[in-house]
VONU-693300 format. One line per 8 residues: number of its first residue (from 1); their letters; for each residue x negated, y negated, z of C-alpha. Coordinates in steps of 0.2 Angstrom, whole numbers, plus 5000, padded with zeros to 4 digits. Each point is the difference from the previous one (the first is absolute). Example, Ala and Ser with C-alpha at 12.3 -4.5 7.8 and 13.67 -1.06 7.14 Angstrom:
# VONU-693300
1	AS	4938,5022,5039 | 4994,4983,4997
This chain:
# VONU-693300
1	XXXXXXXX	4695,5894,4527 | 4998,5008,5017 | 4990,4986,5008 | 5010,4986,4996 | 5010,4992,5013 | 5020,5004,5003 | 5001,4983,5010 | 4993,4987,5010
9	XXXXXXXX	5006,4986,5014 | 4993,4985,4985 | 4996,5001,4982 | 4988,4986,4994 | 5004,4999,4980 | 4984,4990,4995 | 4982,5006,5003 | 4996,4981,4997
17	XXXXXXXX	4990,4990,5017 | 5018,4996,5005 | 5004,5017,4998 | 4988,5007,5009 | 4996,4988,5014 | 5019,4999,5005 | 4999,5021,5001 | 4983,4999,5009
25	XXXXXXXX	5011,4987,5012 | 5012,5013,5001 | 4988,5014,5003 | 4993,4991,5016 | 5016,4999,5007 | 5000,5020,4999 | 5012,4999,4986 | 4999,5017,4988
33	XXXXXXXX	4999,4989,4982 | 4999,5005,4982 | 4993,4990,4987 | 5004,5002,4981 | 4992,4992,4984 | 5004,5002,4981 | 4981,5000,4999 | 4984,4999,5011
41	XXXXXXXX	4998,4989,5015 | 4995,4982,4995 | 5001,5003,4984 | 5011,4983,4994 | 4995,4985,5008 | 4996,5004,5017 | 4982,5006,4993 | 4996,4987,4988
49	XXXXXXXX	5003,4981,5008 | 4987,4989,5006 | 5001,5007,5017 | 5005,4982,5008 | 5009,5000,5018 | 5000,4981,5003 | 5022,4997,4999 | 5000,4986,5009
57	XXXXXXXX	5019,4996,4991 | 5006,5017,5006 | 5009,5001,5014 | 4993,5018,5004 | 4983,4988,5001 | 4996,5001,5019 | 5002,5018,4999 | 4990,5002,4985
65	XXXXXXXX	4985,4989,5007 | 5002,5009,5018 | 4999,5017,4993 | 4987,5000,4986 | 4984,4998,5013 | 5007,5018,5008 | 5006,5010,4986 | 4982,5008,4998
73	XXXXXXXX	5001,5005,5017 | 5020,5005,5000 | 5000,5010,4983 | 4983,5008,5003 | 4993,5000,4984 | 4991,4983,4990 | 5010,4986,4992 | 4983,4988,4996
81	XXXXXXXX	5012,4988,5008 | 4987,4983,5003 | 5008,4986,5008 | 5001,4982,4990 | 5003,4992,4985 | 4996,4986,4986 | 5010,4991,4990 | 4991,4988,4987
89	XXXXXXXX	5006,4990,4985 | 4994,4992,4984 | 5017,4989,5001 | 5001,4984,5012 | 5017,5002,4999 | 5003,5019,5006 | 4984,4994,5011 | 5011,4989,5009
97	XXXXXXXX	5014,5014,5003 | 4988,5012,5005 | 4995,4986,5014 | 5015,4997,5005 | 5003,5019,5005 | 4986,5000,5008 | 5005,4985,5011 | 5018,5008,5003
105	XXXXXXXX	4992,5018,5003 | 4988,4991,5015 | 5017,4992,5005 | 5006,5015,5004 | 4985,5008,5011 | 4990,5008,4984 | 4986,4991,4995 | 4993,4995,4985
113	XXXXXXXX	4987,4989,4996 | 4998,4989,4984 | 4986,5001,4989 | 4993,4985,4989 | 4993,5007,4984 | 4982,5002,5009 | 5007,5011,5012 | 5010,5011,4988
121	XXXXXXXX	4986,5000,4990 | 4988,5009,5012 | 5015,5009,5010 | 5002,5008,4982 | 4983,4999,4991 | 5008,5009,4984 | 5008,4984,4996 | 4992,4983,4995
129	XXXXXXXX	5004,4982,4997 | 5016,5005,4993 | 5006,5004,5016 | 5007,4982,5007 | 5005,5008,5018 | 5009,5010,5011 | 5009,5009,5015 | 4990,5013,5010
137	XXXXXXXX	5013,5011,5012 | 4996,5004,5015 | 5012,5015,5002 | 5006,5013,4986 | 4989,5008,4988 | 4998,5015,4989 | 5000,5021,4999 | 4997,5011,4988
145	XXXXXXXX	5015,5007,4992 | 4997,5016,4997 | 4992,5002,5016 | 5013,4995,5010 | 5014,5012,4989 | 4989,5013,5004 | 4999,4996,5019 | 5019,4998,5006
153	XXXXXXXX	5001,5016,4989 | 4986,5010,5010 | 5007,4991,5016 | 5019,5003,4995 | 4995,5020,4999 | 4989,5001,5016 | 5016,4995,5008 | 5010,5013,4993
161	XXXXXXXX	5009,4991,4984 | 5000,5009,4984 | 4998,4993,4980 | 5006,5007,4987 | 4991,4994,4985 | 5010,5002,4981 | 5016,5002,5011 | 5011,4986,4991
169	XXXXXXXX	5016,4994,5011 | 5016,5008,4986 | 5012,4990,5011 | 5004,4999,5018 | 5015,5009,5007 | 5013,4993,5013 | 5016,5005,5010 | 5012,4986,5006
177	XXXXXXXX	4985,4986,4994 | 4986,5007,5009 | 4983,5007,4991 | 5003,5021,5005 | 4986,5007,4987 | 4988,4993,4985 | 5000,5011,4984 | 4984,5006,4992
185	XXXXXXXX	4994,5011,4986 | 4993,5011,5012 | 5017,5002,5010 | 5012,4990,5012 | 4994,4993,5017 | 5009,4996,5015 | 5001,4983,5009 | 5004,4989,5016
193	XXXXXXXX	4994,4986,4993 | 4992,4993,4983 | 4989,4986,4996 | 4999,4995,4981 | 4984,4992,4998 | 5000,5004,4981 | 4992,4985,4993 | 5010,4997,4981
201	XXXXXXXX	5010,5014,5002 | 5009,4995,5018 | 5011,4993,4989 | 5004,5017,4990 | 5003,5009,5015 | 5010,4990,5009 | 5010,4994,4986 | 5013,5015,5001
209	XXXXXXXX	5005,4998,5019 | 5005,4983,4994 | 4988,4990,5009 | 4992,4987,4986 | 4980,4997,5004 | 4995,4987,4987 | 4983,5005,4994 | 4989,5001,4985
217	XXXXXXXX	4986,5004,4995 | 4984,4996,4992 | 4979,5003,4997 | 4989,4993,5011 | 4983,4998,4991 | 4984,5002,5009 | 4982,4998,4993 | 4981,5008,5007
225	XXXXXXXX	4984,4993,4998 | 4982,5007,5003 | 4994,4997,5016 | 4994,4982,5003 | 4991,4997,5016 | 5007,5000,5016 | 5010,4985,5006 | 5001,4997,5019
233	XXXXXXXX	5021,4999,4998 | 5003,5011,4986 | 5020,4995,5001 | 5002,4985,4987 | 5013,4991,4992 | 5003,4989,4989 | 5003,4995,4980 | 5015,5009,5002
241	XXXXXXXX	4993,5017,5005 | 5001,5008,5014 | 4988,5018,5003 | 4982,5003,5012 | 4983,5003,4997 | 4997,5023,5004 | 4987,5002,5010 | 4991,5007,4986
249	XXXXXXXX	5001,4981,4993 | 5013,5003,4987 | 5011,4986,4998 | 5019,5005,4998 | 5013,4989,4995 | 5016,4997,4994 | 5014,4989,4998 | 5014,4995,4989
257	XXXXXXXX	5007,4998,4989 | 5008,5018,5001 | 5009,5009,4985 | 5017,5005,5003 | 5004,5020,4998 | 5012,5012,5000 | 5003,5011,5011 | 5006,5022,5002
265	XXXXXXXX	5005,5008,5016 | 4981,5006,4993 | 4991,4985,4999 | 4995,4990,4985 | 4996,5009,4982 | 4983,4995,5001 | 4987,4987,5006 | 4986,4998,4987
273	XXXXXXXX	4990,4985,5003 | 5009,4984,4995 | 4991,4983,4990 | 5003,4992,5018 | 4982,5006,5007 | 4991,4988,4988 | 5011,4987,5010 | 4994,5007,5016
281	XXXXXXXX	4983,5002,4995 | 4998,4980,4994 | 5008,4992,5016 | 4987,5014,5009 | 4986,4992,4991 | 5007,4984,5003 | 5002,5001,5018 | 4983,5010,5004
289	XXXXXXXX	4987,4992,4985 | 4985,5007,5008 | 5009,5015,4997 | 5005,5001,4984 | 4987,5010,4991 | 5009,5016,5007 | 5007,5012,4992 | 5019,5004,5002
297	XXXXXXXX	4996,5020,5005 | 5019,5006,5001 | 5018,4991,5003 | 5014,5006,5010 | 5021,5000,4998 | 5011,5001,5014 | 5020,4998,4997 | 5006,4989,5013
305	XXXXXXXX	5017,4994,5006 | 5009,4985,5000 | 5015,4990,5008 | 5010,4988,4992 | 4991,4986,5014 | 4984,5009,5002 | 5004,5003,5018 | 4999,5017,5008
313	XXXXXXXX	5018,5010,5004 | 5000,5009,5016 | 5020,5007,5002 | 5007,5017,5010 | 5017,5005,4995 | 5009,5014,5010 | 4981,5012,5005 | 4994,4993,4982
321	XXXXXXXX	4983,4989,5000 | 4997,4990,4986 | 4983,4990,4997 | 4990,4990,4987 | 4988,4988,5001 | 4997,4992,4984 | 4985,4999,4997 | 4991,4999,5015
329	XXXXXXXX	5001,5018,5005 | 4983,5002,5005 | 4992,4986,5011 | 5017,5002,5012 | 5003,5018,4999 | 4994,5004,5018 | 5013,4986,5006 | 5014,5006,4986
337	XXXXXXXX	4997,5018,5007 | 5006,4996,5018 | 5014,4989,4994 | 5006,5015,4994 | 4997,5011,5010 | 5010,4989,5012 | 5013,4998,4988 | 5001,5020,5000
345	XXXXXXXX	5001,5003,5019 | 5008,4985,5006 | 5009,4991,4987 | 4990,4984,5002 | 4981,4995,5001 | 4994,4999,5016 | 4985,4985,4994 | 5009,4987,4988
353	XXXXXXXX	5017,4996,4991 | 5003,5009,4984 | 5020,4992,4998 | 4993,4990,4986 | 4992,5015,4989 | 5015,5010,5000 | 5012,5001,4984 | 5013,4989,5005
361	XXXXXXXX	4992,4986,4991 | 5003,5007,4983 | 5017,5001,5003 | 5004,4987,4983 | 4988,5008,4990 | 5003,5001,4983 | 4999,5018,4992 | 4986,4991,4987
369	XXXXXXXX	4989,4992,5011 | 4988,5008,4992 | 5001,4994,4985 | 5003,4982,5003 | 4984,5001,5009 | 4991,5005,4986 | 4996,5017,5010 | 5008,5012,4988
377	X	4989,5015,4995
């Protein structure tokens, strides 16, 4: 086709928040970026989580909780991000945890406070007697998914980057171990340096230049409710979901346990709703009883990726980039995006050390970690 592209300084593979935010990064250094995406922008997990930027285990953490507040402002365009976030339990046990992470995030200059079960009960007035407790953050809080896609997109373009939607990565060319062009349907496009951000399929892609990035995959489950009334603090945890409250009032969650599919260099088969929404909507109603009248208006799938340990992977080998995050793409993506940009540019993050997120730790891997984790499609 005469208008697309014969070559650019970096190819993104991955129209995912990682994806796009390290290329945004890269674009605001005055980088000319590609973007390519099998499918649409967002359209696996990135647009259908609960939203949460609270990763207070992560150590791209201070990052995320420094740049949330201004991403509005930085990208131009509304994320809904609202600062804050509730934790509350029906279980004195996980209770217990919950207050102990409070007491080490406070430790470490990010306060939270602790709420006996009157507090949480009118802190979150969807939830009743049940409710035995919990942890309000002072820091973090939630976005809108698909909001957010959209705006590193738009922001991504209004500084010169381009997406190419339905442009699947074939497989990535190299010359004396470097990245030189990505192969498409559409044609072959030139490289200086790549950055594979390809959610499950990183491993696919990578797997023929020898480098081995131990990742499966699997449906992440999501569930929406009418609206309820407004909560002061939409974002809420707890029985083992994680998700918000729209600003509409719909209440959408999710949370394991996730179903374990296989994977194409074109995504999955199919993603019809699966028996695990029932699930979701029990522990919704369970969580929020002042709530559970509503109806369940739609659900969502998003295929997410996972490491052996659960932990990101963030590794550059010759002008290749290599990033995952497990699970917790979202809430960290404005962090993760600088990481690699940095990682891109100058060979190391400029903000925190990543030395424990790269792929030496799966050195001993066995070939069927997979299974014997019970994480086989």
């Amino acid at each position: 086709m005469a208008d697309f592209p014969k070559g650019a300084a970096v190819i993104v593979i991955g129209a995912g928040v990682t994806g796009l935010s390290a290329a945004w990064w890269l674009a605001r250094s005055g980088v000319d970026v590609i973007v390519l995406d099998k499918g649409i922008i967002g359209w696996e997990a990135s647009g259908r989580n609960g939203g949460g930027a609270s990763h207070y285990q992560s150590p791209l953490f201070a990052e995320e909780q420094r740049l949330w507040p201004q991403m509005d402002d930085l990208l131009g365009y509304p994320t809904e991000y609202v600062r804050e976030r509730i934790i509350i339990q029906r279980d004195q046990a996980l209770l217990d945890h919950y207050l102990a992470v409070g007491r080490m995030c406070t430790a470490i200059g990010y306060r939270v406070d602790p709420l006996d079960a009157k507090q949480a009960q009118e802190l979150v007035p969807l939830t009743d007697e049940t409710c035995l407790g919990g942890i309000h953050l002072r820091f973090g809080g939630h976005a809108n998914p698909q909001r957010t896609v959209q705006a590193y997109a738009w922001a991504l373009q209004d500084l010169g980057g381009r997406i190419f939607q339905h442009t699947r990565a074939l497989a990535i060319e190299t010359a004396g171990g470097r990245a030189v062009a990505v192969l498409t349907p559409r044609g072959r496009i030139a490289c200086e340096a790549l950055v594979v951000a390809a959610g499950p399929q990183s491993g696919m892609l990578l797997a023929p230049l020898g480098i081995n990035f131990p990742v499966t995959s699997a449906r992440a489950e999501m569930i929406v409710t009418e609206p309820a009334p407004l909560m002061a603090i939409g974002g809420v945890d707890g029985n083992g979901l994680y998700g918000r409250q729209t600003l509409r009032g719909n209440l959408a969650f999710g949370g394991g346990p996730h179903e374990w599919i296989a994977m194409t260099p074109d995504g999955p088969a199919a993603r019809p709703t699966s028996p695990l929404i029932r699930n979701l909507a029990r522990r919704v109603a369970e969580m929020f009883p002042r709530a559970a009248h509503l109806n369940v208006i739609r659900s969502w799938a998003g295929v997410i990726e996972n490491t052996p340990d659960g932990r990101p992977i963030f590794d550059r080998r010759e002008n290749i980039t290599m990033a995952t995050m497990s699970g917790v793409g979202f809430g960290l993506s404005p962090a993760s995006g600088h990481a690699i940009r940095d990682l891109v540019l100058d060979g190391a993050c400029s903000f925190t050390d990543l030395s424990k997120l790269g792929l030496g730790r799966f050195a001993d891997l066995p070939d069927d970690w997979r299974e014997q984790r019970g994480w086989a499609a």
